[in-house]
C-alpha positions, 0 to 999 in steps of 0.5 A: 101872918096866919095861913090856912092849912087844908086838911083831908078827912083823916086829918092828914095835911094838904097842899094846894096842888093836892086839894086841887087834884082831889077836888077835880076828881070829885067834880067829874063824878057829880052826875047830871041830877045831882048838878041839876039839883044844886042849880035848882037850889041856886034857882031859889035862893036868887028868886029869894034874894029878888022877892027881898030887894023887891019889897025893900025897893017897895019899902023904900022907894026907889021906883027904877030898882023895882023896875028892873027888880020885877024884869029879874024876877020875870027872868028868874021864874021862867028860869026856875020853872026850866030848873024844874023841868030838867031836874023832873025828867032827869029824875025821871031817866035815872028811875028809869035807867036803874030799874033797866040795870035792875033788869039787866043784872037780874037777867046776868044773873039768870044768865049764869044759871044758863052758864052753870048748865052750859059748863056741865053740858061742855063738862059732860061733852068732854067725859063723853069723849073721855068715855067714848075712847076709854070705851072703844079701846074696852071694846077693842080688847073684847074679842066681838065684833064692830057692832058690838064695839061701837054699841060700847063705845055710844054707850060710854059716851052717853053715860059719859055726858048724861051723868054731868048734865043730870047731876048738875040739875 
């Protein structure tokens, strides 16, 4: 007795469990275009199949074939004609979900330049603290008064924050 061995694309052998378990992951990742599309293929393949037995009923003959063969056929157009429907507007969804995500990573993508500037402005809030201090303790060890010591210290602070935010344009 010949049995058949499943292989996977490497060539590797499987067992059944396996082809199971990789067969119902690729199962789960079909979209709903994609099943519309094979039903759709299904829909016409059947409507052929009908046409076929019609005419040979025809050819043949047999009358109460060819009733029930044109109720079928009824029933098979109306139910390629909703194939149709459903795979034009889920066609339609997916152009229209893809050009909205387009959308969206371009807007991500705008967004991380606005983060690149956010990034030197915190980097630049931190030097002016950094500076301010630095500043404030320079200024403290200057014999001077208050007014001049906080002009010092502003002034590191902003030097502090601006030389960041400017060189990060």
């Amino acid at each position: 007795m010949i049995r058949w061995k499943m292989r996977d694309k490497e060539g590797n052998y499987l067992t059944t469990k396996e082809f199971l378990e990789r067969w119902k992951k690729g199962i789960q990742k079909v979209t709903p275009l994609q099943q519309t599309k094979i039903s759709l293929q299904g829909v016409v393949l059947v409507l052929i199949g009908v046409v076929v037995g019609i005419v040979s009923s025809f050819m043949t003959g047999i009358w109460w074939l060819l009733i029930i063969l044109c109720g079928s056929l009824f029933l098979t157009v109306i139910n390629l004609i909703g194939t149709l429907q459903r795979y034009y507007s889920l066609k339609e969804i997916d152009k229209q979900f893809t050009q909205k995500l387009n959308e969206e990573i371009n807007i991500l993508k705008g967004g991380l330049k606005m983060n690149n500037k956010g990034q030197a402005e915190l980097v630049g809030f931190v030097f002016a603290v950094i500076a301010g201090v630095l500043g404030f303790v320079m200024a403290g060890t200057m014999n001077s008064g208050i007014i001049l010591r906080f002009v010092v210290t502003i002034c590191c602070g902003l030097a502090g924050y601006f030389i960041p935010v400017l060189a990060s344009k």
